[in-house]
N, C-alpha and C positions, 0 to 999 in steps of 0.2 A: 257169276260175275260177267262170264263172256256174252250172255244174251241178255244181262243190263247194260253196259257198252250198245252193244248194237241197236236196241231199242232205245235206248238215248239217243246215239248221234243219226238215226234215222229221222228221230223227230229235229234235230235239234241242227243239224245238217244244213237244210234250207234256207233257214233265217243269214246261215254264214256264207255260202254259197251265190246268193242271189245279192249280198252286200256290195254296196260302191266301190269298195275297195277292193277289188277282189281279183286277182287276173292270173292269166292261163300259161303255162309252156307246155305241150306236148310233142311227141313225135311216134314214130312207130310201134315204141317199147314200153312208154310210160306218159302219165298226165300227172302235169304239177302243178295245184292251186292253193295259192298263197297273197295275203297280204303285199298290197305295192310295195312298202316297203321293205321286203324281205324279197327281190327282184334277184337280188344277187345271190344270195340263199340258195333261190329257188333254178339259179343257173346251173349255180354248184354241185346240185343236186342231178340235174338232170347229165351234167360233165360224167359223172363218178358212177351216173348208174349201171349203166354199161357192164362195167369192170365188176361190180358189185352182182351180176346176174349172173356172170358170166363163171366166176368163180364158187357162186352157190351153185351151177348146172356142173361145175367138172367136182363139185365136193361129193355130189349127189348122184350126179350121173342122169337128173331129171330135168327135164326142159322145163323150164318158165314159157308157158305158151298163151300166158295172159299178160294184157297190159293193164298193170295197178293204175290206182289215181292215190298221188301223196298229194296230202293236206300241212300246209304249215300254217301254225298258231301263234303270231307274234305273241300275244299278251299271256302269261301265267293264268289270271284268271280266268279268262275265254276259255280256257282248257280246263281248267280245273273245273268247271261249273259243268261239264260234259264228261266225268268220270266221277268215278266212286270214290276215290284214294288220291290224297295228295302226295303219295310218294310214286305215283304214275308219272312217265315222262313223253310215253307215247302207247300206242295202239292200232292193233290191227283188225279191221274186221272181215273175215274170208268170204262170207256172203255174199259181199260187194268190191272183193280185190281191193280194198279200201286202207292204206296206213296214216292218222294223222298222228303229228309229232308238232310237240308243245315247243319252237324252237329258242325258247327262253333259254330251256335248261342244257340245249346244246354246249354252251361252255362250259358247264361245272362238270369238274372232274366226275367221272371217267368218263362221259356221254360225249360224242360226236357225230355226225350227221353219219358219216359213215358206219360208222357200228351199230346206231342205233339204226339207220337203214335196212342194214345187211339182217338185225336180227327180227324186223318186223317183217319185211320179204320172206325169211323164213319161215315166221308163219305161216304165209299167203302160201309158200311154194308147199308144206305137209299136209295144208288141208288140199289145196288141190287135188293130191296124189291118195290121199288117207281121209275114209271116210271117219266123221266126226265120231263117232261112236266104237270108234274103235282105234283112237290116238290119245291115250290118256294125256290129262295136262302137262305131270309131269316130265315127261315123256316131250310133251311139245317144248313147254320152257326149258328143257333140261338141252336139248336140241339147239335151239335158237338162242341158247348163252352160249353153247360150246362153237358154232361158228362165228360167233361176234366175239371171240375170246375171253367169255365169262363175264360178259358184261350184261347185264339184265335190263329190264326196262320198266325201274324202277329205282330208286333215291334207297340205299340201304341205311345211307347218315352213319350214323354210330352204333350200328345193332350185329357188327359184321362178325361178336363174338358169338349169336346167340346160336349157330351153329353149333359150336365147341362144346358151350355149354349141354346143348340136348345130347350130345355123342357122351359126353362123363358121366351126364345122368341118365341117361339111359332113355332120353324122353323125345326120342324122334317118332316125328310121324307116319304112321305105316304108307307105302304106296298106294294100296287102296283107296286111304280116306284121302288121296291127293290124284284121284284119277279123274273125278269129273269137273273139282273146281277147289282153289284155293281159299285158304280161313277167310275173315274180314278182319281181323285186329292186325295191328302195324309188325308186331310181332309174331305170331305166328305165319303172317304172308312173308316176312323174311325169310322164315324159316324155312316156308316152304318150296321157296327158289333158290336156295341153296343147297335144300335137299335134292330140288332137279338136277340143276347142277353137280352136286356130288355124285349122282348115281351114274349119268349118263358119262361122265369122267370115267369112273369108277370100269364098267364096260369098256369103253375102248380103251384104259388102260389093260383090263384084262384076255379081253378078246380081240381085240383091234378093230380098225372103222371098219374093217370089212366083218365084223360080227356084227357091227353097230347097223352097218349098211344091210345084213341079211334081217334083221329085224322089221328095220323100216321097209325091205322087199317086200316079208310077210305079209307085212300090215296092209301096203297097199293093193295089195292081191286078195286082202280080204277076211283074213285073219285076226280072230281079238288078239288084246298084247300077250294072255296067255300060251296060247298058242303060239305065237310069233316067237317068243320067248323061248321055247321050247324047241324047236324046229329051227331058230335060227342060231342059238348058242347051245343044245341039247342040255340045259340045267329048266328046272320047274322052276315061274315066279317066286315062290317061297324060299325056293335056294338061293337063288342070286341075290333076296333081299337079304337072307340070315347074311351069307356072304359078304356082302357089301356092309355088313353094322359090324363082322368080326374084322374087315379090315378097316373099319373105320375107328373102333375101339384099340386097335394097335397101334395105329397112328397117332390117335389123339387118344392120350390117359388123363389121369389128374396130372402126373408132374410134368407132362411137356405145357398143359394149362397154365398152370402156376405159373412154370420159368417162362412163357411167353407173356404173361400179364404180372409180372413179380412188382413192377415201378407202378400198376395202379392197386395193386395188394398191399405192398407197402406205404405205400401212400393215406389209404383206408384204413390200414392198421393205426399208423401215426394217429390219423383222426381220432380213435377211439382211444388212443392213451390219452389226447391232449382231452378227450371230454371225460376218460377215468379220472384223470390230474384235476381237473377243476371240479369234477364229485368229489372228490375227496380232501379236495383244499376247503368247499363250503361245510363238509361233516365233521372236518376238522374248526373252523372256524365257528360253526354253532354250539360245537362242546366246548371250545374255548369259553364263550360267552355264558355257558349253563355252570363252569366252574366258575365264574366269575362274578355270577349272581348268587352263587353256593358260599362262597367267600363274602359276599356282601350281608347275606344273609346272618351269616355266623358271626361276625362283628358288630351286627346290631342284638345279637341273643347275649 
Protein backbone atom coordinates (compact mmCIF):
# COMPACT_ATOMS: atom_id res chain seq x y z
CA UNK A 1 0.00 0.00 0.00
CA UNK A 2 2.96 2.34 0.86
CA UNK A 3 4.40 2.30 -2.65
CA UNK A 4 0.72 2.63 -4.31
CA UNK A 5 0.39 6.01 -2.28
CA UNK A 6 3.58 7.13 -3.48
CA UNK A 7 3.21 6.35 -7.02
CA UNK A 8 -0.15 7.76 -7.01
CA UNK A 9 0.44 11.10 -5.46
CA UNK A 10 3.79 11.35 -7.59
CA UNK A 11 1.61 11.15 -10.58
CA UNK A 12 -1.12 12.91 -9.25
CA UNK A 13 0.82 15.61 -7.30
CA UNK A 14 1.29 18.05 -10.22
CA UNK A 15 -2.05 18.59 -11.55
CA UNK A 16 -2.73 19.90 -7.61
CA UNK A 17 0.24 21.71 -7.30
CA UNK A 18 0.55 23.83 -10.19
CA UNK A 19 -3.71 24.72 -9.62
CA UNK A 20 -4.82 28.45 -9.41
CA UNK A 21 -5.69 28.07 -6.19
CA UNK A 22 -2.84 26.99 -4.71
CA UNK A 23 -0.56 29.05 -2.31
CA UNK A 24 2.52 28.73 -0.15
CA UNK A 25 3.75 29.53 3.77
CA UNK A 26 7.06 28.33 4.28
CA UNK A 27 10.01 29.12 6.68
CA UNK A 28 13.10 27.47 7.79
CA UNK A 29 11.41 24.29 9.33
CA UNK A 30 8.52 23.41 7.05
CA UNK A 31 6.54 24.30 3.67
CA UNK A 32 2.73 24.48 3.71
CA UNK A 33 0.67 24.25 0.38
CA UNK A 34 -2.86 24.51 0.64
CA UNK A 35 -5.93 25.65 -1.01
CA UNK A 36 -6.70 29.58 -0.53
CA UNK A 37 -9.18 28.94 1.21
CA UNK A 38 -7.77 26.89 4.07
CA UNK A 39 -5.10 30.19 4.51
CA UNK A 40 -6.00 30.03 8.13
CA UNK A 41 -5.52 26.31 8.42
CA UNK A 42 -2.54 26.63 6.82
CA UNK A 43 -1.29 29.45 9.56
CA UNK A 44 -2.26 27.28 12.13
CA UNK A 45 -0.40 24.80 11.06
CA UNK A 46 2.77 26.32 10.44
CA UNK A 47 1.96 28.18 14.45
CA UNK A 48 1.96 24.57 16.08
CA UNK A 49 4.74 23.03 14.16
CA UNK A 50 7.40 24.00 16.05
CA UNK A 51 6.27 22.66 19.34
CA UNK A 52 5.10 19.46 17.40
CA UNK A 53 8.97 18.92 16.31
CA UNK A 54 10.22 19.86 18.90
CA UNK A 55 8.60 17.44 21.26
CA UNK A 56 8.92 14.30 18.69
CA UNK A 57 13.04 15.29 18.94
CA UNK A 58 12.97 15.25 23.07
CA UNK A 59 10.49 11.83 22.79
CA UNK A 60 13.19 10.36 20.53
CA UNK A 61 16.08 12.02 21.18
CA UNK A 62 16.55 12.46 17.02
CA UNK A 63 16.74 15.50 15.30
CA UNK A 64 14.25 16.45 12.44
CA UNK A 65 16.91 17.70 10.19
CA UNK A 66 14.56 17.91 7.14
CA UNK A 67 12.07 20.35 6.29
CA UNK A 68 8.62 18.41 5.11
CA UNK A 69 6.21 20.04 2.74
CA UNK A 70 2.45 19.58 4.25
CA UNK A 71 -0.23 19.42 1.70
CA UNK A 72 -3.74 20.39 2.66
CA UNK A 73 -6.85 18.99 0.86
CA UNK A 74 -10.01 21.04 1.21
CA UNK A 75 -12.29 18.75 -0.59
CA UNK A 76 -12.99 14.91 0.65
CA UNK A 77 -13.02 13.86 -2.73
CA UNK A 78 -9.69 15.28 -4.05
CA UNK A 79 -8.31 13.06 -1.38
CA UNK A 80 -10.06 10.28 -1.72
CA UNK A 81 -9.45 9.88 -5.37
CA UNK A 82 -5.43 9.85 -4.39
CA UNK A 83 -5.69 6.92 -1.99
CA UNK A 84 -6.79 3.49 -1.76
CA UNK A 85 -9.07 3.49 1.44
CA UNK A 86 -11.69 5.81 2.25
CA UNK A 87 -11.12 5.37 5.77
CA UNK A 88 -7.68 7.13 5.16
CA UNK A 89 -7.47 10.67 6.58
CA UNK A 90 -3.97 11.41 5.78
CA UNK A 91 -0.41 10.33 4.51
CA UNK A 92 2.81 10.34 4.61
CA UNK A 93 5.30 9.69 1.99
CA UNK A 94 9.09 9.56 3.29
CA UNK A 95 10.68 9.62 -0.29
CA UNK A 96 9.76 13.15 -0.58
CA UNK A 97 9.52 14.36 3.27
CA UNK A 98 5.98 14.67 1.92
CA UNK A 99 2.57 14.67 4.45
CA UNK A 100 -0.78 15.51 2.84
CA UNK A 101 -3.92 15.64 5.18
CA UNK A 102 -7.41 15.55 3.79
CA UNK A 103 -8.41 18.66 6.03
CA UNK A 104 -12.18 17.74 5.90
CA UNK A 105 -11.82 15.17 8.31
CA UNK A 106 -9.92 17.40 10.67
CA UNK A 107 -13.09 17.95 12.75
CA UNK A 108 -14.45 14.54 13.24
CA UNK A 109 -13.69 13.17 16.39
CA UNK A 110 -10.71 12.21 17.38
CA UNK A 111 -8.69 13.74 14.18
CA UNK A 112 -6.96 17.17 14.85
CA UNK A 113 -4.40 18.97 12.98
CA UNK A 114 -2.35 18.49 15.70
CA UNK A 115 -2.31 14.74 16.26
CA UNK A 116 -2.77 13.89 13.09
CA UNK A 117 0.38 16.13 12.24
CA UNK A 118 2.44 14.87 15.15
CA UNK A 119 1.65 11.33 13.87
CA UNK A 120 2.47 11.69 10.10
CA UNK A 121 5.88 13.61 11.03
CA UNK A 122 6.48 10.60 12.82
CA UNK A 123 6.67 8.70 10.06
CA UNK A 124 8.89 11.05 8.22
CA UNK A 125 11.07 11.32 11.29
CA UNK A 126 11.54 6.66 11.54
CA UNK A 127 12.09 6.49 8.12
CA UNK A 128 14.88 9.06 8.15
CA UNK A 129 16.65 7.28 10.93
CA UNK A 130 15.57 3.54 9.96
CA UNK A 131 16.24 2.09 6.85
CA UNK A 132 12.95 0.91 5.07
CA UNK A 133 13.63 -2.75 5.14
CA UNK A 134 14.28 -2.96 8.36
CA UNK A 135 11.16 -0.85 10.30
CA UNK A 136 8.38 -3.36 10.09
CA UNK A 137 4.89 -1.59 9.55
CA UNK A 138 3.75 -2.55 12.45
CA UNK A 139 6.23 -1.33 14.31
CA UNK A 140 5.97 2.16 12.22
CA UNK A 141 2.06 2.52 12.85
CA UNK A 142 2.48 1.01 16.19
CA UNK A 143 4.90 4.08 16.88
CA UNK A 144 3.21 6.89 15.37
CA UNK A 145 -0.28 6.13 17.33
CA UNK A 146 1.58 5.76 20.55
CA UNK A 147 2.93 9.48 20.27
CA UNK A 148 -0.11 11.03 18.83
CA UNK A 149 -2.02 9.29 21.81
CA UNK A 150 -3.44 6.31 20.01
CA UNK A 151 -4.82 8.13 17.43
CA UNK A 152 -4.29 6.43 13.99
CA UNK A 153 -4.77 7.78 10.54
CA UNK A 154 -7.57 6.35 9.67
CA UNK A 155 -11.61 6.41 10.33
CA UNK A 156 -12.07 3.19 12.68
CA UNK A 157 -16.23 4.10 12.63
CA UNK A 158 -17.66 1.41 14.51
CA UNK A 159 -15.17 -1.50 13.98
CA UNK A 160 -13.33 -0.58 17.48
CA UNK A 161 -14.64 -4.10 18.75
CA UNK A 162 -12.97 -6.05 16.19
CA UNK A 163 -9.79 -6.02 18.24
CA UNK A 164 -11.62 -7.84 21.34
CA UNK A 165 -13.10 -10.08 19.28
CA UNK A 166 -9.65 -11.55 17.40
CA UNK A 167 -8.04 -11.62 21.33
CA UNK A 168 -11.33 -14.19 22.52
CA UNK A 169 -10.87 -16.08 19.38
CA UNK A 170 -7.84 -16.38 19.16
CA UNK A 171 -7.64 -14.91 15.59
CA UNK A 172 -5.01 -12.28 15.72
CA UNK A 173 -2.64 -11.55 13.13
CA UNK A 174 0.86 -12.79 13.55
CA UNK A 175 3.62 -9.86 13.35
CA UNK A 176 5.07 -11.31 10.53
CA UNK A 177 2.29 -11.14 8.11
CA UNK A 178 2.01 -7.27 9.25
CA UNK A 179 5.67 -6.48 8.76
CA UNK A 180 5.81 -5.34 5.15
CA UNK A 181 2.21 -4.12 4.72
CA UNK A 182 -1.32 -4.06 5.88
CA UNK A 183 -4.57 -6.27 4.62
CA UNK A 184 -6.83 -4.25 1.96
CA UNK A 185 -10.36 -5.08 3.45
CA UNK A 186 -11.83 -2.45 6.00
CA UNK A 187 -11.60 -4.89 8.62
CA UNK A 188 -8.69 -6.57 8.77
CA UNK A 189 -6.78 -2.96 8.18
CA UNK A 190 -8.59 -2.20 11.45
CA UNK A 191 -7.33 -4.90 12.85
CA UNK A 192 -4.10 -4.40 12.03
CA UNK A 193 -3.55 -0.94 13.58
CA UNK A 194 -4.71 -1.80 16.46
CA UNK A 195 -2.75 -4.67 16.60
CA UNK A 196 0.27 -2.07 16.18
CA UNK A 197 -1.00 -0.27 18.67
CA UNK A 198 -1.44 -2.82 21.17
CA UNK A 199 1.99 -4.40 20.76
CA UNK A 200 4.02 -1.28 20.92
CA UNK A 201 1.87 -0.30 24.33
CA UNK A 202 2.30 -3.63 25.23
CA UNK A 203 6.48 -2.97 25.30
CA UNK A 204 6.66 0.05 26.91
CA UNK A 205 4.29 -1.05 29.42
CA UNK A 206 6.63 -3.89 30.00
CA UNK A 207 10.06 -2.64 29.34
CA UNK A 208 9.66 0.98 29.40
CA UNK A 209 10.28 3.85 26.50
CA UNK A 210 13.74 3.23 27.30
CA UNK A 211 13.49 -0.57 25.98
CA UNK A 212 11.17 0.98 23.35
CA UNK A 213 13.94 3.66 22.54
CA UNK A 214 16.86 0.68 22.71
CA UNK A 215 14.94 -0.96 19.84
CA UNK A 216 14.55 1.82 17.72
CA UNK A 217 18.56 2.43 18.55
CA UNK A 218 19.05 -1.08 17.14
CA UNK A 219 17.20 -0.51 14.12
CA UNK A 220 18.62 2.48 13.22
CA UNK A 221 22.30 1.37 13.46
CA UNK A 222 21.28 -1.25 11.20
CA UNK A 223 19.84 -4.16 12.67
CA UNK A 224 16.53 -6.27 11.36
CA UNK A 225 13.62 -6.00 14.04
CA UNK A 226 14.97 -9.42 15.00
CA UNK A 227 17.81 -8.64 16.05
CA UNK A 228 16.87 -5.39 17.49
CA UNK A 229 14.39 -7.18 19.52
CA UNK A 230 16.83 -9.21 20.87
CA UNK A 231 19.67 -7.01 21.96
CA UNK A 232 17.45 -4.36 22.79
CA UNK A 233 14.90 -6.15 25.37
CA UNK A 234 17.13 -9.67 25.53
CA UNK A 235 13.64 -11.77 24.83
CA UNK A 236 13.40 -13.59 20.81
CA UNK A 237 10.47 -12.04 18.56
CA UNK A 238 8.73 -15.20 19.19
CA UNK A 239 8.67 -14.63 22.86
CA UNK A 240 7.50 -11.14 23.14
CA UNK A 241 4.70 -12.03 20.66
CA UNK A 242 3.63 -15.47 22.68
CA UNK A 243 3.93 -12.72 25.51
CA UNK A 244 2.03 -10.14 24.47
CA UNK A 245 -1.26 -12.72 23.26
CA UNK A 246 -0.89 -14.28 26.95
CA UNK A 247 -1.26 -10.75 28.26
CA UNK A 248 -3.73 -9.92 26.05
CA UNK A 249 -5.78 -13.16 26.60
CA UNK A 250 -5.87 -12.13 30.50
CA UNK A 251 -6.96 -9.05 29.88
CA UNK A 252 -9.47 -9.57 27.55
CA UNK A 253 -11.53 -13.10 28.19
CA UNK A 254 -15.02 -13.93 27.02
CA UNK A 255 -16.70 -12.40 30.31
CA UNK A 256 -14.98 -8.96 30.46
CA UNK A 257 -16.49 -9.09 26.28
CA UNK A 258 -19.70 -9.90 27.21
CA UNK A 259 -20.10 -7.44 30.43
CA UNK A 260 -18.52 -4.61 28.13
CA UNK A 261 -21.04 -5.28 25.22
CA UNK A 262 -23.96 -6.90 27.56
CA UNK A 263 -26.70 -3.50 26.12
CA UNK A 264 -25.84 -4.62 22.44
CA UNK A 265 -26.08 -8.57 23.30
CA UNK A 266 -29.04 -7.99 24.95
CA UNK A 267 -30.43 -6.12 22.64
CA UNK A 268 -29.71 -8.83 19.70
CA UNK A 269 -30.96 -11.42 21.96
CA UNK A 270 -34.44 -9.32 22.25
CA UNK A 271 -34.27 -9.37 18.38
CA UNK A 272 -34.23 -12.93 18.14
CA UNK A 273 -37.11 -13.75 20.74
CA UNK A 274 -39.24 -11.00 19.10
CA UNK A 275 -38.50 -12.87 15.59
CA UNK A 276 -38.86 -16.57 17.61
CA UNK A 277 -42.45 -14.98 18.90
CA UNK A 278 -43.72 -14.17 15.54
CA UNK A 279 -42.38 -17.75 14.18
CA UNK A 280 -44.23 -19.21 16.24
CA UNK A 281 -47.42 -16.93 16.37
CA UNK A 282 -47.55 -17.64 12.27
CA UNK A 283 -46.94 -21.94 13.22
CA UNK A 284 -49.42 -21.29 15.49
CA UNK A 285 -51.88 -19.55 13.35
CA UNK A 286 -51.58 -21.99 10.34
CA UNK A 287 -52.56 -24.94 12.57
CA UNK A 288 -55.16 -23.05 13.69
CA UNK A 289 -56.34 -22.70 10.15
CA UNK A 290 -55.53 -26.56 9.23
CA UNK A 291 -57.99 -27.55 12.38
CA UNK A 292 -60.31 -25.45 10.97
CA UNK A 293 -60.52 -26.73 7.66
CA UNK A 294 -60.42 -30.37 9.48
CA UNK A 295 -63.53 -29.15 11.38
CA UNK A 296 -65.08 -28.04 8.09
CA UNK A 297 -64.40 -30.91 6.54
CA UNK A 298 -65.86 -33.31 9.06
CA UNK A 299 -69.19 -31.42 9.01
CA UNK A 300 -69.62 -31.70 5.50
CA UNK A 301 -68.97 -35.91 5.83
Amino acid sequence: MRYLFLFIFLVGLPALLHASDIDTIQNKDVVIQFEKPLQNVARGISDIYPEIKADLEDTFKWQIDFRPTIILIKDNKTFQEQVSSGLIVAVAIPQRDLIIIDNSKMKVRPFSLETTLKHELCHLMLHRYIKEENLPRWLNEGISQWVSGGIPEMIMEEKKDVFKQAVVSERLMSLRALRDGFPGDEISLVLAYEESKSIVEYIIGEYGADGMQSVLGRLKDGDNIDAAILKGLSISHERLEKDWHEYLRRRITWLTYVSNNIYTILFSLGGLATIYGFIRFLIRKRNYRDEEDEDDISRLE
